[in-house]
N, C-alpha and C positions, 0 to 999 in steps of 0.2 A: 152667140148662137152656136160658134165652132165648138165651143167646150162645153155648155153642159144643155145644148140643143132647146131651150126654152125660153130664150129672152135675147134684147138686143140692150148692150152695154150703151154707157152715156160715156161720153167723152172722157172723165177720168177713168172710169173703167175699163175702155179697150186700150187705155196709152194714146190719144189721137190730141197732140199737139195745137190747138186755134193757131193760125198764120198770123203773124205780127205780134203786138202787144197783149196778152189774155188780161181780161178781167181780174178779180182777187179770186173766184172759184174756176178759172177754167173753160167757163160755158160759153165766151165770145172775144172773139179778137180782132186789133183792127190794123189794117196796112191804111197806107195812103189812098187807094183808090177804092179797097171795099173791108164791110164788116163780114167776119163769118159768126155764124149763132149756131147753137144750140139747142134745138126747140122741144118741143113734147113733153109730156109727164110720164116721170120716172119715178120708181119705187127703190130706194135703198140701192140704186144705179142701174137700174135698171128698165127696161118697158117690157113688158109679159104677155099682155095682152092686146096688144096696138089691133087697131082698127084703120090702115089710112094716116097712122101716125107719121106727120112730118117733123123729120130728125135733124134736119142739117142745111139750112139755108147761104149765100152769098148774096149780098145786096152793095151792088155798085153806089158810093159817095156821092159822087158826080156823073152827069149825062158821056156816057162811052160813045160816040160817033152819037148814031139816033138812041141809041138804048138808057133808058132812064133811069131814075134811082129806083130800086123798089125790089123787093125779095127777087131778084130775075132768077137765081140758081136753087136748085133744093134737092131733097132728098125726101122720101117718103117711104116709110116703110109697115108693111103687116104682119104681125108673128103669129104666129099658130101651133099649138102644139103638135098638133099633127102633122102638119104639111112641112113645118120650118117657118121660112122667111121670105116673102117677095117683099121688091122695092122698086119704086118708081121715081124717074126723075122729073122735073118738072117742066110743063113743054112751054117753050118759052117764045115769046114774042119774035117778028121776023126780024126786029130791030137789034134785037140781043142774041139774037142766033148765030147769028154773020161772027159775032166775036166768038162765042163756043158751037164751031156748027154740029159737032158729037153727041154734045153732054145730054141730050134728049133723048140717046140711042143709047145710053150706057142701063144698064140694070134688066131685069129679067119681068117687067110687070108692064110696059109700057109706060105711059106719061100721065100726068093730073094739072090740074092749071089749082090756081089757091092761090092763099095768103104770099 
């Protein structure tokens, strides 16, 4: 979006690392306690036109205190040519909060519940 104001890069494309072991392409990785993914449709590495596209999920292995397995962390983002880019993170349950009590605060669009 920084370089050439139209689009939001996929993982290979910005340089962003999966945590732990990556896949053969890149698109997910996993530590011992959680996977991180890659999600959305992308064109030639790209998303152009996102609508609500969610980019970047965490999903804990195992139950974390009360917090359970399931997409709890994400990313969600909109491009537009016009405007740029908002993103949203995902609001997470009171059980899973406790562990990231921020990550609901970060980004410029507010929250979305989802996958």
């Amino acid at each position: 979006m920084a370089e050439q104001g139209n689009a939001i890069g996929n993982f290979v494309t910005i340089g962003y690392t999966v945590p732990g072991t990556p896949n053969s392409d890149k698109t997910e990785g996993s530590t011992t306690n959680f996977t991180f993914a890659q999600v959305g449709t992308y064109t030639d590495g790209s998303i152009t036109d996102a609508s609500g596209e969610e980019v970047w999920t965490a999903t804990n292995k195992a139950t974390l205190n009360d917090c359970t397995g399931a997409a709890n962390w994400g990313l969600q983002v909109t491009v537009s040519t016009s405007d740029g880019a908002t993103w949203k993170t995902k609001a997470l349950s009171d059980d899973c909060k406790a562990l990231t009590p921020n990550f609901d605060k970060v980004g410029n669009g507010g929250t979305y519940t989802g996958s």
